[in-house]
C-alpha positions as CSV (number, residue, x, y, z in Angstrom):
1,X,15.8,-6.2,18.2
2,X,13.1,-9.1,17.1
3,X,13.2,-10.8,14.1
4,X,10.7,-12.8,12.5
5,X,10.3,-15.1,9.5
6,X,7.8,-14.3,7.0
7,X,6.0,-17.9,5.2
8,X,4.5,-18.0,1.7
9,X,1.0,-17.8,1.1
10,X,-0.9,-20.2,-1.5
11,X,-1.9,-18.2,-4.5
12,X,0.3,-17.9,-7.7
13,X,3.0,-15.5,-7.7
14,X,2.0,-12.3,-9.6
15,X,4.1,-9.7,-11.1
16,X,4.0,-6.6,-8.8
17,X,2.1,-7.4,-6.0
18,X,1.3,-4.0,-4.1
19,X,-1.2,-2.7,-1.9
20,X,-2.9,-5.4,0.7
21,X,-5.4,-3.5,2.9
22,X,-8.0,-5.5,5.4
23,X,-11.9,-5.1,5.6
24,X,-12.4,-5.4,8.8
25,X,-16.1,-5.5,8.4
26,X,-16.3,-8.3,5.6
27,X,-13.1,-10.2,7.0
28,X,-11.7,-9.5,3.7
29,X,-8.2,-8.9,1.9
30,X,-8.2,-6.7,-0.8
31,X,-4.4,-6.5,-2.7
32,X,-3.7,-5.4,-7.0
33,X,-1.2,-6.4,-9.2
34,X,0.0,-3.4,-10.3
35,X,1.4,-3.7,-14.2
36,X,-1.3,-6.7,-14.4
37,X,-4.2,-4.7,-13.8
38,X,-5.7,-6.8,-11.6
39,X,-7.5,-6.3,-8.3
40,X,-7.7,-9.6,-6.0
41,X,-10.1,-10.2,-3.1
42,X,-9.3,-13.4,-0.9
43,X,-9.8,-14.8,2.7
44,X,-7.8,-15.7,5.4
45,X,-7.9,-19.7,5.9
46,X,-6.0,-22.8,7.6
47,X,-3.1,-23.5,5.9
48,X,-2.9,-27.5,4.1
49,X,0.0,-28.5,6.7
50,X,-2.0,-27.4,10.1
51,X,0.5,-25.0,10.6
52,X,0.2,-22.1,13.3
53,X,-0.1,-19.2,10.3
54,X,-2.9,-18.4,8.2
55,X,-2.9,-18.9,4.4
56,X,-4.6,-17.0,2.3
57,X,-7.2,-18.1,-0.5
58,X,-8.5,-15.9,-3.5
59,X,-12.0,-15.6,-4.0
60,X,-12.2,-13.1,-7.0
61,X,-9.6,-11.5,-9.3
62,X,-11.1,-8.4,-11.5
63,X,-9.0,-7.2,-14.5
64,X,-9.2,-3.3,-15.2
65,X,-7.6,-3.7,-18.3
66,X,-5.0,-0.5,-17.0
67,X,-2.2,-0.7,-14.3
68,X,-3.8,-0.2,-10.9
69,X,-1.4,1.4,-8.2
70,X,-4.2,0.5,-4.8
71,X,-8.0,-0.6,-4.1
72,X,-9.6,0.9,-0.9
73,X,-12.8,-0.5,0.7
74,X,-15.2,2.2,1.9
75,X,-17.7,3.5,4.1
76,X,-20.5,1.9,1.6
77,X,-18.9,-1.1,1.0
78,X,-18.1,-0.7,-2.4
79,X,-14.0,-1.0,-3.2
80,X,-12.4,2.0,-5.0
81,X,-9.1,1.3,-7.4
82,X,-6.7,4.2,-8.0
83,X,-6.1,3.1,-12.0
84,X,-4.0,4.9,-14.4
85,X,-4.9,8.4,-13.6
86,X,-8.5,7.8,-12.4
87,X,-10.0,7.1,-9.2
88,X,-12.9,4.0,-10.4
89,X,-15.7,2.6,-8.2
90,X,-15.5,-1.0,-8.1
91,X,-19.8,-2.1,-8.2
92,X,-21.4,-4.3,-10.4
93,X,-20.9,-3.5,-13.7
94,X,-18.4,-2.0,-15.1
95,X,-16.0,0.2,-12.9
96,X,-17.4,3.9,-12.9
97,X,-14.9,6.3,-13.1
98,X,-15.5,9.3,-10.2
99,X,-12.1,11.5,-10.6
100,X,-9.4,11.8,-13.4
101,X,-6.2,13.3,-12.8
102,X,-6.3,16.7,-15.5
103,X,-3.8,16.2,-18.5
104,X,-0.4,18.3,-18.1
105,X,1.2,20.0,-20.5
106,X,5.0,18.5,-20.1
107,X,3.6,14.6,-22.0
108,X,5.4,13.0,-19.3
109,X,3.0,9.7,-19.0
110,X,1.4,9.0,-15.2
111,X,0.2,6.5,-13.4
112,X,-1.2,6.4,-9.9
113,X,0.9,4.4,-7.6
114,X,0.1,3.5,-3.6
115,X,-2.9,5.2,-2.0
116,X,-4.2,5.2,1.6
117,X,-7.7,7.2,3.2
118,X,-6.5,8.9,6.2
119,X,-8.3,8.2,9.6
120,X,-11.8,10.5,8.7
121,X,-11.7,9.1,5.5
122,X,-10.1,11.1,2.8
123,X,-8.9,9.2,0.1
124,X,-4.5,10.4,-0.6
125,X,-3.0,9.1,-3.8
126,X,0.6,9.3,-5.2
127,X,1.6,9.1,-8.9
128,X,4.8,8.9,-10.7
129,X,6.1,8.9,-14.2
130,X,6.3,5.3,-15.7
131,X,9.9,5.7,-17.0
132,X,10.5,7.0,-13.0
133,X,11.4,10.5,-14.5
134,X,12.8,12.5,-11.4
135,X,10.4,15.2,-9.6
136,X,7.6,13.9,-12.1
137,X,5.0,12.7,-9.2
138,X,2.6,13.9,-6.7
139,X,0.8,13.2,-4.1
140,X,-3.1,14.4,-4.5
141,X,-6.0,14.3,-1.4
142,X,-9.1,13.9,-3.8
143,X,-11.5,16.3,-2.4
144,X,-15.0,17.1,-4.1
145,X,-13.7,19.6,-6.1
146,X,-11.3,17.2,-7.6
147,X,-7.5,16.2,-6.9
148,X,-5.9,18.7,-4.8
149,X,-1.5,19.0,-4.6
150,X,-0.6,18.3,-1.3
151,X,3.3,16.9,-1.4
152,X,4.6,18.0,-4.5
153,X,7.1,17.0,-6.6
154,X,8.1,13.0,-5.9
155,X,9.9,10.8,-7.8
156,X,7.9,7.4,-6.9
157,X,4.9,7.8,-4.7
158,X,4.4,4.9,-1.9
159,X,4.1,4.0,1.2
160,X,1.2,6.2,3.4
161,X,0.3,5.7,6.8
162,X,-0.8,7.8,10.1
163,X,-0.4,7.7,13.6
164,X,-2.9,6.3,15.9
165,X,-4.1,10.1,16.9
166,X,-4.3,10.7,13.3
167,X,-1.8,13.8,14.5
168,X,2.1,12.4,12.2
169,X,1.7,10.8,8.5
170,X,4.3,9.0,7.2
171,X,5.4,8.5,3.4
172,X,8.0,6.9,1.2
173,X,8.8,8.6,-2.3
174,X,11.1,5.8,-2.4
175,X,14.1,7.2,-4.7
176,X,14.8,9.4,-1.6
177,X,16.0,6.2,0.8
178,X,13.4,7.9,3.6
179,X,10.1,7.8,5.1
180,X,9.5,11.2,6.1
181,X,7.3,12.2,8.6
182,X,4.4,15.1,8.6
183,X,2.4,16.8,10.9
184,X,-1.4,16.3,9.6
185,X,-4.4,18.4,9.9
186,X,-7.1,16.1,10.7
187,X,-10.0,18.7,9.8
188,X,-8.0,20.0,6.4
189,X,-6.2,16.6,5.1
190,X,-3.2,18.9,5.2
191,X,0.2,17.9,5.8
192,X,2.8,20.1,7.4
193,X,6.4,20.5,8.5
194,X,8.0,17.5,6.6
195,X,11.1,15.7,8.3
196,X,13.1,12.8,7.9
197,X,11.8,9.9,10.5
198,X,14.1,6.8,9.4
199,X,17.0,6.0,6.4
200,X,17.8,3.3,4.5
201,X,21.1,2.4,3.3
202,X,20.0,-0.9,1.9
203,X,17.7,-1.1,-0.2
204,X,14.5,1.5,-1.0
205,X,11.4,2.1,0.9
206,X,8.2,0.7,-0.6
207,X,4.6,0.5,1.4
208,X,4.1,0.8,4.7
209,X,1.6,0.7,7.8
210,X,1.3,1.8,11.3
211,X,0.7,-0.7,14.0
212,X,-2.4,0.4,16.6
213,X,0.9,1.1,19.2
214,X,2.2,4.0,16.2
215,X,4.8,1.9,15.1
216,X,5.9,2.0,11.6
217,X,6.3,-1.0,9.3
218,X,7.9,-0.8,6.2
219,X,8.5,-3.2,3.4
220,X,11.7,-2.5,2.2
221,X,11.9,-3.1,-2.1
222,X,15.7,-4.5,-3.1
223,X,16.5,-5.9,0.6
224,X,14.0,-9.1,1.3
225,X,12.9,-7.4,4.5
226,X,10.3,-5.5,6.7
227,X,11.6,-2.9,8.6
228,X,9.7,-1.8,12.1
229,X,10.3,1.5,13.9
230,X,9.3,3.1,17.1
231,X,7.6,6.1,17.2
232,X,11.2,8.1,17.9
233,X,12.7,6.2,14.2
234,X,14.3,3.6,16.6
235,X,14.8,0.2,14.6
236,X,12.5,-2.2,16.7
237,X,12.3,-5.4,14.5
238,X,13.3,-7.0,11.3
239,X,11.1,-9.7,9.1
240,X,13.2,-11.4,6.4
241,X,11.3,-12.4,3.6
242,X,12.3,-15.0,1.1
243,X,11.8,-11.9,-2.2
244,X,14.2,-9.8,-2.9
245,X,11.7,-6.7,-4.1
246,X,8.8,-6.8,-0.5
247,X,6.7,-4.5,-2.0
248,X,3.9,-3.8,0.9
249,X,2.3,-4.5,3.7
250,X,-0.7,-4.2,6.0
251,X,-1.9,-6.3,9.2
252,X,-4.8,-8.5,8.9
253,X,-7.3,-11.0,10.4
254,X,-10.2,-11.0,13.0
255,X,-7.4,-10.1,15.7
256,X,-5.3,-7.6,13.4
257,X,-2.3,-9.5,14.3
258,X,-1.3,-10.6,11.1
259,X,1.1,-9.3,9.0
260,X,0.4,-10.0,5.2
261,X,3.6,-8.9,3.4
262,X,3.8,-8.5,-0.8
263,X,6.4,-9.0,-3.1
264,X,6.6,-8.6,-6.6
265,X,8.9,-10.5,-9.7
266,X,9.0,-7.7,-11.8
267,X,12.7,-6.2,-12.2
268,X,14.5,-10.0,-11.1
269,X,16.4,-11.8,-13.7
270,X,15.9,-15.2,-14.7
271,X,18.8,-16.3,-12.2
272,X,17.0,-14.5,-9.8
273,X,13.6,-15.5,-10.3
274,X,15.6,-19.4,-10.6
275,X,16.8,-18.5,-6.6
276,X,13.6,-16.6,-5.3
277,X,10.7,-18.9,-6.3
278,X,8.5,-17.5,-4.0
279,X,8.9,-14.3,-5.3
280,X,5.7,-12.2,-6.1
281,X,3.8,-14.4,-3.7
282,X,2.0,-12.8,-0.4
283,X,3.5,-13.6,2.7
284,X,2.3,-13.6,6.1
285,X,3.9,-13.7,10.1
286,X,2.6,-12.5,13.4
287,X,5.1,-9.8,13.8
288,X,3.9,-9.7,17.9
289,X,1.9,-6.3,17.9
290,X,-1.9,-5.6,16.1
291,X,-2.6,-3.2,13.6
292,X,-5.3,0.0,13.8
293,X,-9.0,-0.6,12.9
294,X,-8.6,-0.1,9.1
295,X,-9.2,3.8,7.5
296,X,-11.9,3.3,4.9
297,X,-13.4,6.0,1.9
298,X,-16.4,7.9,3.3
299,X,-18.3,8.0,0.6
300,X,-21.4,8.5,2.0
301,X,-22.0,11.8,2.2
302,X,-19.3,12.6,-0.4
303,X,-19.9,13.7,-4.0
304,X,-17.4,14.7,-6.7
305,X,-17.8,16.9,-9.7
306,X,-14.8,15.6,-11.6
């Protein structure tokens, strides 16, 4: 088994760092802060030491003025967030709204967690109660009729990712202690025939991504670690990160061969936050493997009516 150590990146610690995803085509990372609302946009740059790793330098910060569970770069270039319980368009201006999530009759209050657009370009979001009521989640494919049920009920909505082939998705509903693994219908966005692919007895399974060789990566919330599995749920490699709660991950970089890792403060005591001072930071490492070409929104020829 490898293991790795994970460095701290530059910008100020935030409070529940979630969700970095790469633009290839603008050699841009995109990451949120959930409970702050914010959406951040930054660039990969030398670090002030000379040292071998990347740092990572924000360029703009936008505050939605709601939580925000993921932003997702599309096909036309212009960033979606999944906020509260809408899906927004990030242009200039102000953020249009293209989908909300209907009201349900049970008052349980929602948000949208982590999010992910499949390899054709759907756009999959999770959502969960924010008191964490049990079986109060879902996960939605947002189609142009609106948000359509397809894993349903979760607890806490996270980590997506798909094979290579686009043929197995992964996902964490994190109270569980499992990413399971689906088959997935590449020309219906369905997924089918759910299974356990790997368990964790320490610690709960947050985000996640799958490496261009279908390897999973996991950030694992409560342990301080990254978790990577082989395609049969074999443990391959372990990145320790100095955070207790790693929150996400996603590779990055003109190569895809770095690793940018987030954590988060929220939920650490002051004793804790006194021992982890790097905590709610992004991290980085070259783990030794490159991710896939990122999956971005096709929104070109999509239109919604909700």
């Amino acid at each position: 088994m490898h293991r790795t150590i994970a460095l701290p990146c530059a910008p100020e610690p935030g409070r529940l760092i979630e969700g970095p995803v790469w633009d290839h085509r603008s050699q841009e990372l995109l990451w949120v802060d959930i409970t702050a609302g914010l959406v951040h946009r930054g660039i990969l740059t030398p670090r002030a030491d000379g040292g071998e790793l990347p740092d990572i330098a924000v360029r703009e910060s936008l505050d939605l003025g709601t939580t925000v569970g993921a932003v997702l770069p599309s096909w036309s270039g212009t960033p979606l967030a999944a906020a509260g319980t809408s899906v927004l368009r990030l242009g200039p201006g102000e953020p249009a709204r293209i989908a909300t999530l209907p009201e349900r009759s049970d008052h349980v209050r929602r948000r949208f967690n982590d999010a992910a657009c499949d390899p054709v370009g759907r756009l999959l979001a999770g959502t969960m109660a924010l008191d964490t009521t049990p079986d109060a989640g879902t996960l939605y494919r947002l189609d142009p009729s609106g948000f359509t049920p397809v894993v349903d009920p979760v607890t806490v909505s996270n980590g997506l990712g798909w094979s290579p082939d686009g043929r197995l998705m992964y996902y964490a509903d994190s109270p569980t202690h499992r990413v399971d693994v689906f088959d997935y219908d590449l020309a219906t966005g369905t997924p089918l025939n759910r299974r356990p692919f790997a368990r964790f007895e320490t610690g709960v399974p947050d985000g996640l991504t799958v490496d261009a060789h279908g390897n999973v990566w996991v950030a694992v919330w409560g342990a301080g670690k990254v978790r990577a599995f082989a395609p049969d749920g074999a443990l391959l490699s372990v990145i320790d990160v100095s955070a207790t709660h790693v929150s996400s991950c996603a590779f990055a970089g003109p190569e895809l061969d770095v690793l940018v890792i987030t954590t988060a403060r929220e939920e650490l005591t002051t004793a804790q936050l006194r021992r982890q001072r790097d905590a709610g930071r992004l991290f980085v490492c070259r783990p030794g493997t490159t991710g896939q070409t990122p999956h971005l929104y096709e929104d070109l020829t999509t239109e919604h009516t909700s």
